[in-house]
N, C-alpha and C positions, 0 to 999 in steps of 0.2 A: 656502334655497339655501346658506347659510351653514353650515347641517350638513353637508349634502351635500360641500362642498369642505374642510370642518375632518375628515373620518372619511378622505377622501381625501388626504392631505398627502402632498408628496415623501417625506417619513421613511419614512413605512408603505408605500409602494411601494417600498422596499430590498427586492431580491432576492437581494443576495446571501449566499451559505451563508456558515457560519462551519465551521468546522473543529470537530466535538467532541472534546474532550478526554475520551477513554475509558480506563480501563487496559488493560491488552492482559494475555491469560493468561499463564501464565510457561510455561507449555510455547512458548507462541510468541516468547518476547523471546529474541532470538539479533541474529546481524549483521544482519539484512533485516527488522525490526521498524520501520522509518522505511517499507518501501516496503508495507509490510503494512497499517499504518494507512492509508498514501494509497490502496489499494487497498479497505480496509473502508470507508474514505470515500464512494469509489468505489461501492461496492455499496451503500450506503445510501442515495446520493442515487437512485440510477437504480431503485429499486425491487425491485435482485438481480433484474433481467432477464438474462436468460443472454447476449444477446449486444451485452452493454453490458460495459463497462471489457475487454474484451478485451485494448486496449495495458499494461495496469497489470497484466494476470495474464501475458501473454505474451513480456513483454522486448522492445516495438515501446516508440516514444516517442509521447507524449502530443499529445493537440491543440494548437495555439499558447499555448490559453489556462494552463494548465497542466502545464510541464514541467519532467521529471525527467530532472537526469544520471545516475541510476543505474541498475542492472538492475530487472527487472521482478521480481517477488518469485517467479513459479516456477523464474525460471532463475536468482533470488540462493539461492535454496533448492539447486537443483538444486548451483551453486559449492562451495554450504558442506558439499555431502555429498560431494564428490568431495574435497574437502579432507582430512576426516574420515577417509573410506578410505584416500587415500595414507598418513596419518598411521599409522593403524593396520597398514598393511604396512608401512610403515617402523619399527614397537615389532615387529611380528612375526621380522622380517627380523634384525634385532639381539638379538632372544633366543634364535633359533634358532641363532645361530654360536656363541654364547656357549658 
């Protein structure tokens, strides 16, 4: 009985995740590389069931247990291209008067 309850110990019933520390590819390290991770996080726990982490790929906020002040990564992506563009009409815009 003594086995029984030494294989069973609180310790070994910790459930909870740890966070992996992965490196992320360098095509994806930009501004939204913080919501990218909590997202691949996201999909590793839940199996990349398709309609799991939806708040972390769609800009909603998180369940209590875990939440982000920041955008969700499609629509931090979505920012940083709209950024981009303006930027580039505005190089356009200034070498064409030139």
């Amino acid at each position: 009985m003594s086995d029984q309850n030494s294989r069973f110990s609180s310790s070994d019933r910790n459930t909870s995740l740890k966070k992996p520390s992965r490196p992320i590819n360098l095509s994806y390290r930009d501004g939204c590389m913080k919501i990218l991770e909590e997202l691949n996080y996201c999909r590793e726990n839940t199996w990349y069931l398709p309609w799991k982490c939806v708040e972390e790929r769609h800009g909603e906020f998180l369940d209590k247990l875990v939440k982000i002040n920041k955008l969700a990564y499609e629509k931090c992506e979505y920012e940083a291209f709209k950024e981009r563009v303006k930027k580039l009409k505005e190089l356009e815009s200034g070498k064409i008067s030139d």
